[in-house]
Backbone bond lengths (Angstrom), bond angles and torsions (degrees), N, CA, C in turn:
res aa  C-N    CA-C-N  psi(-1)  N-CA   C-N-CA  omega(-1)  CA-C   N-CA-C  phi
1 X - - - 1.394 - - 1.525 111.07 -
2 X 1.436 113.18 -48.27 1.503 122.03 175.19 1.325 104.24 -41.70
3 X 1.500 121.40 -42.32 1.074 132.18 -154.00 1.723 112.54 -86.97
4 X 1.533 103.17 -34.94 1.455 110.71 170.74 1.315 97.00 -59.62
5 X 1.072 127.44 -75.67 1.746 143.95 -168.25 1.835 92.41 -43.47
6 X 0.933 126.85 -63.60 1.741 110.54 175.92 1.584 117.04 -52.29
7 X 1.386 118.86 -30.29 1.108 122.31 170.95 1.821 126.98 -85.61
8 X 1.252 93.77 -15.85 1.481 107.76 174.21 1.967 95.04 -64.47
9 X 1.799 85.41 -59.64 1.633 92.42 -164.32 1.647 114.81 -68.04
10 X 1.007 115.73 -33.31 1.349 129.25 159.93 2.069 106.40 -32.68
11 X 1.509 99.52 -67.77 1.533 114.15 -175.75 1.778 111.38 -70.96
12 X 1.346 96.70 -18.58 1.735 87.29 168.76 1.964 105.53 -82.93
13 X 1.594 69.52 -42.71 1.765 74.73 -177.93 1.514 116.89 -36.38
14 X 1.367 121.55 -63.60 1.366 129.38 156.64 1.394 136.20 -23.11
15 X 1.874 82.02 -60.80 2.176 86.91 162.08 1.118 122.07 -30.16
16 X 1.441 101.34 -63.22 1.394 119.49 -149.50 1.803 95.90 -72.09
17 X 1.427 109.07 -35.54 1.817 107.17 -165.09 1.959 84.19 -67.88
18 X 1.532 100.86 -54.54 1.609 83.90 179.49 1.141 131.55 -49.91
19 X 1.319 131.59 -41.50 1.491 139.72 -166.77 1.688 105.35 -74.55
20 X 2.071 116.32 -8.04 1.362 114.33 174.53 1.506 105.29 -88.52
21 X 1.624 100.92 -32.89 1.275 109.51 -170.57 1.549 112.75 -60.32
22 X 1.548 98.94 -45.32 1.831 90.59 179.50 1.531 106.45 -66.17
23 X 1.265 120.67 -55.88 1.758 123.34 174.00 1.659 93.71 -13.55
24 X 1.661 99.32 -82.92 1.538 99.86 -175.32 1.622 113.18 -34.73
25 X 1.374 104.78 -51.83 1.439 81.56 -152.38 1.716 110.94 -74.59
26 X 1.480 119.94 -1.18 1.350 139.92 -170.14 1.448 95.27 -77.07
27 X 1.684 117.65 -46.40 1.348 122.72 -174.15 1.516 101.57 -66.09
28 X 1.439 125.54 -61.29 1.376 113.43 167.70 0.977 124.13 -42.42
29 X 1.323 152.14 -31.40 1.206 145.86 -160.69 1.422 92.49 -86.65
30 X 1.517 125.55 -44.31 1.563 116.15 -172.42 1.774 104.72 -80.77
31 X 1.097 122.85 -5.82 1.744 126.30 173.26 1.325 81.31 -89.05
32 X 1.753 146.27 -84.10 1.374 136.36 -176.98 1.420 106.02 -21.71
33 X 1.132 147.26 -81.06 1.275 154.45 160.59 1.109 131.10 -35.03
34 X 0.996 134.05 -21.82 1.886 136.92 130.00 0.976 140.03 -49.69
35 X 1.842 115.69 -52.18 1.087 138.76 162.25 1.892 112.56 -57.22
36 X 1.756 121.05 -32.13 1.305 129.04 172.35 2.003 98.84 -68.66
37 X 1.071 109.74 -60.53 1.317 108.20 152.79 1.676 136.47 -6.89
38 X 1.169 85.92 -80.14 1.468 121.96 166.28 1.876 107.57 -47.77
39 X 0.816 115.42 -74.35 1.502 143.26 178.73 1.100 84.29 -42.58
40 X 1.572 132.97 -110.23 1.465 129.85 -168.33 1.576 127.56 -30.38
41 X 1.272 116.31 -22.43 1.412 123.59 158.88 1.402 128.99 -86.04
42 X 1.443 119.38 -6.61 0.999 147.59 135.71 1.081 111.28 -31.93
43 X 1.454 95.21 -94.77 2.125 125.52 -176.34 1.781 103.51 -37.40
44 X 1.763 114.28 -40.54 1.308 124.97 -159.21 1.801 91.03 -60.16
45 X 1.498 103.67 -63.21 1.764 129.96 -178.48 1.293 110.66 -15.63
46 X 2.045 90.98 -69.96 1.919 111.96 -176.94 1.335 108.82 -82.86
47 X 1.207 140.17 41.92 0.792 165.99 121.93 1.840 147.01 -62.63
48 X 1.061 83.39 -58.89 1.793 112.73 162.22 1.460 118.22 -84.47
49 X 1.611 114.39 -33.98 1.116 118.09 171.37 1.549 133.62 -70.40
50 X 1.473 86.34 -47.15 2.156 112.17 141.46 1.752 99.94 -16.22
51 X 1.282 90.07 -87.19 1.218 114.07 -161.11 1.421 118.10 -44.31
52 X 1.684 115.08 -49.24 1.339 131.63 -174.20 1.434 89.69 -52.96
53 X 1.377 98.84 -69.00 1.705 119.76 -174.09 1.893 111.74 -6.79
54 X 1.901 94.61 -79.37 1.375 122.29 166.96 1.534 103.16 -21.58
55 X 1.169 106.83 -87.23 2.195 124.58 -177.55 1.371 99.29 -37.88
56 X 1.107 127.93 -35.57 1.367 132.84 -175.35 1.810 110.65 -56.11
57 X 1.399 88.58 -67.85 1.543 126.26 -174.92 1.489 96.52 -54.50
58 X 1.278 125.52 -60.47 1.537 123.17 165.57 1.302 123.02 -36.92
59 X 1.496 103.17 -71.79 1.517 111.78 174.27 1.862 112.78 -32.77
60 X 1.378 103.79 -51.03 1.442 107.99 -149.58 2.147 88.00 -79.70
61 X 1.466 122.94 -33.15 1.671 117.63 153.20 1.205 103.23 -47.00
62 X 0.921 143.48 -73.20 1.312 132.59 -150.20 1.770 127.13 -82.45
63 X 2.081 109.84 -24.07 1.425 108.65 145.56 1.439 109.93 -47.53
64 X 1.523 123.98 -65.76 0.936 128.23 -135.44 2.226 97.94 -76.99
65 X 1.067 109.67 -7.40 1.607 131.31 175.00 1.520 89.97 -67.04
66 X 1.464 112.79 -67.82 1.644 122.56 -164.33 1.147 96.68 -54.58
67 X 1.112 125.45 -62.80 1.557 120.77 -141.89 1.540 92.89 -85.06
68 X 1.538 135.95 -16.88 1.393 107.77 155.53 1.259 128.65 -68.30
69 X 1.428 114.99 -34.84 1.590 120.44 -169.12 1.801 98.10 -60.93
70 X 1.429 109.83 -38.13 1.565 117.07 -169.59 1.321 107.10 -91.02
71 X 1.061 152.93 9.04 1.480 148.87 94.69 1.783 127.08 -36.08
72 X 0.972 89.58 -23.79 1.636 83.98 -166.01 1.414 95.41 -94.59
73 X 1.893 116.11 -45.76 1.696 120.51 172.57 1.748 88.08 -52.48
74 X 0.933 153.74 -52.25 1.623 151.88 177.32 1.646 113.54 -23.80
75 X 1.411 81.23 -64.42 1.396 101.46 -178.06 1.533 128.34 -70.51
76 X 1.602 112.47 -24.28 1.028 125.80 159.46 1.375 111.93 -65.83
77 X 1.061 127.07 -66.45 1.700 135.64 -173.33 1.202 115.74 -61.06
78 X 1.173 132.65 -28.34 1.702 142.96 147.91 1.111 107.50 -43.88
79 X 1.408 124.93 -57.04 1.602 133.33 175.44 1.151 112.99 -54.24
80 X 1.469 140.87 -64.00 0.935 143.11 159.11 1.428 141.70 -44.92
81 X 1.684 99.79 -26.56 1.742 103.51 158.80 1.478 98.81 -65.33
82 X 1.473 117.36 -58.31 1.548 105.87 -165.38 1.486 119.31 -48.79
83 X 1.064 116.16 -37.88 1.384 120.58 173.66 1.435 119.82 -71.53
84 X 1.443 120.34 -21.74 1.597 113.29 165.95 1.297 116.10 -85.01
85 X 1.635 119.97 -23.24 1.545 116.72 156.24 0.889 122.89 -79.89
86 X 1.752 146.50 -25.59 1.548 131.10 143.30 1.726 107.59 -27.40
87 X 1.409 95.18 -73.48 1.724 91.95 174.39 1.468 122.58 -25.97
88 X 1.152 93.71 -80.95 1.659 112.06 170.19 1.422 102.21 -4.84
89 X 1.450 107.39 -88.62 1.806 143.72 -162.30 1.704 85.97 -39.49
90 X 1.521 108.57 -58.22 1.691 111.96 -164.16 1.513 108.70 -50.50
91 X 1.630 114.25 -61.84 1.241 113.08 172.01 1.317 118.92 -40.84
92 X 1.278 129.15 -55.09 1.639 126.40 -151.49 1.750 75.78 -80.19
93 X 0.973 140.01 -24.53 1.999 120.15 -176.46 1.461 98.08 -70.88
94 X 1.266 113.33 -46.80 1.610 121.98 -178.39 1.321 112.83 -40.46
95 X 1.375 100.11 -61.61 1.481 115.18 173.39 1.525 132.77 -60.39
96 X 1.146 114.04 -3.94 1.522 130.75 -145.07 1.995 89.00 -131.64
97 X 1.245 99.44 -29.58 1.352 101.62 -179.42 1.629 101.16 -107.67
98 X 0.953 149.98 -34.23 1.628 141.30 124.58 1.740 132.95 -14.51
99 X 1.058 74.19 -32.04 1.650 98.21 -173.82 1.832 100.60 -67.30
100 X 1.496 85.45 -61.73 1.724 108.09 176.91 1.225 126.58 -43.83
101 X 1.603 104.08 -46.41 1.351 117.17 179.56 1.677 126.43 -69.88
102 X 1.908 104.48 -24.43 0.901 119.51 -169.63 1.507 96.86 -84.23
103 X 1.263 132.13 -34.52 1.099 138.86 178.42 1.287 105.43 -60.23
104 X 1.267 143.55 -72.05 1.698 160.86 175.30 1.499 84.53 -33.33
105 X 1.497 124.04 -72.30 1.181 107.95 -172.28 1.715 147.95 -69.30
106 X 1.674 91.93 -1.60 1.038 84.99 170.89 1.596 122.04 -115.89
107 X 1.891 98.62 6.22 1.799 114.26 157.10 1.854 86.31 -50.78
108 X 1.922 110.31 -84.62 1.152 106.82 -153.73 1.515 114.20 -49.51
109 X 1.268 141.32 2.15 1.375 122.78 166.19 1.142 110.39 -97.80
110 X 1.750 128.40 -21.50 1.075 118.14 162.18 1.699 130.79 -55.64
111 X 1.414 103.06 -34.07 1.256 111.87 159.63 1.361 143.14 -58.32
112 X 1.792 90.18 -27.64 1.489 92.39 171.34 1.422 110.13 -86.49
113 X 1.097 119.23 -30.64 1.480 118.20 -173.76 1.553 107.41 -53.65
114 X 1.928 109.64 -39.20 1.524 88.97 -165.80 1.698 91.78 -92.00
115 X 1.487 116.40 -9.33 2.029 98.66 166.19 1.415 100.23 -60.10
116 X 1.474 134.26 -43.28 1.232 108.10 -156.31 1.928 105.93 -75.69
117 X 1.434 102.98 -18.67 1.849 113.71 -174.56 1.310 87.20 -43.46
118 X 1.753 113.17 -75.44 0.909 134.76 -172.16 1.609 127.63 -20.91
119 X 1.545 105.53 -54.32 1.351 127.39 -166.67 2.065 93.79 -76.27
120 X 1.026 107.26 -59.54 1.566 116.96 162.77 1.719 103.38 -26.00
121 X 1.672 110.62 -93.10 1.193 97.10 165.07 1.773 133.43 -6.31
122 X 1.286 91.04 -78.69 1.636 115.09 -177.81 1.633 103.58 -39.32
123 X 1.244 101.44 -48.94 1.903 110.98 -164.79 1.283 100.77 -66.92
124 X 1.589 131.04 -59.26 1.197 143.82 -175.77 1.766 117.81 -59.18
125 X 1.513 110.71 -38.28 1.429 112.06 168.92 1.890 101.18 -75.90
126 X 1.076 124.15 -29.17 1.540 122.62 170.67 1.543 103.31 -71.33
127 X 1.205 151.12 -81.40 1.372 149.39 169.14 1.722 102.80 -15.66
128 X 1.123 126.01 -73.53 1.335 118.74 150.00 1.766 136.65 -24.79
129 X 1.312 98.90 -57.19 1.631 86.84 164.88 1.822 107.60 -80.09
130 X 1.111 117.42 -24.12 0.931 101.25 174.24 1.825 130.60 -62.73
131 X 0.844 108.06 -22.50 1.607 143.32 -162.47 1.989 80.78 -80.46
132 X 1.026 108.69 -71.76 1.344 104.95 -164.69 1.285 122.60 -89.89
133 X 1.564 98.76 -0.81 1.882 102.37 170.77 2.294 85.86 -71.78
134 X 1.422 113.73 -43.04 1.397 120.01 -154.53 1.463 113.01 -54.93
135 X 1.656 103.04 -36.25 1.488 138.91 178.77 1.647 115.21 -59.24
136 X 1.859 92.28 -59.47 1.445 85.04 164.52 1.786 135.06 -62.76
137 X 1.145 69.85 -44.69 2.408 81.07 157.24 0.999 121.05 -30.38
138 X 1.286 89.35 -65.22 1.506 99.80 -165.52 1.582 106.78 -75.15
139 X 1.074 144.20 -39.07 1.382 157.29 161.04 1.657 95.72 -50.70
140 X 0.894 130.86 -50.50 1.716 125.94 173.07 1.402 104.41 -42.82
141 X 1.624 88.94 -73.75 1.687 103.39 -164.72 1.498 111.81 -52.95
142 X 1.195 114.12 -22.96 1.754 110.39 -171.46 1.509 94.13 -102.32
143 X 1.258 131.09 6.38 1.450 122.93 157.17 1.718 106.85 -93.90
């Protein structure tokens, strides 16, 4: 009987360790099941973040696309100012040396105008002496 009664208590004893053990293992299963929870909202997170990541990674190809093409249009248009102010510079020398010439040339036509005054003059006081060298001649000859 002692022995039933140790074995009774023995077999409750057990119950009871069993009836913690399932508890436990019921509680694990709902920590397993939280933590699966957990996990997939996780997975959902690194997932999206993936993703952001990716768009990111694009974005930052494709700034980095712009900002070469818009350096290089930079670099072009820099080039091309310099070369329309070389131009520039050339013309205004062109002009500046045109300028000069037009000036020179229009001293030397001023000059000619008053050589030719001059020569006019000259011709007309000669027609004149001539006139009266002819006069005296003729006043000779008819003496």
């Amino acid at each position: 009987m002692e022995e039933a009664a140790l074995l009774r208590e023995r077999a409750k004893t057990v119950e009871e360790a069993a009836s913690k053990a399932r508890e436990e293992a019921l509680s694990y299963k709902n920590v397993v099941a939280d933590l699966d929870k957990e996990k997939g909202l996780l997975k959902t997170d690194l997932d999206s973040i993936r993703e952001s990541f990716q768009r990111m990674k694009v974005e930052c190809v494709n700034s980095e696309i712009a900002r070469s093409a818009a350096e290089e249009a930079k670099k072009k248009a820099l080039e091309d100012l310099e070369a329309k102010q070389a131009r520039s510079r050339s013309l205004s020398d062109d002009v500046d040396h045109l300028k000069r010439a037009l000036l020179e040339k229009d001293g030397a036509i001023s000059q000619a105008g008053k050589a030719i005054e001059d020569l006019r003059v000259a011709n007309t006081e000669l027609a004149h002496s001539n006139r009266e060298v002819e006069r005296a001649t003729t006043v000779e000859f008819l003496f």
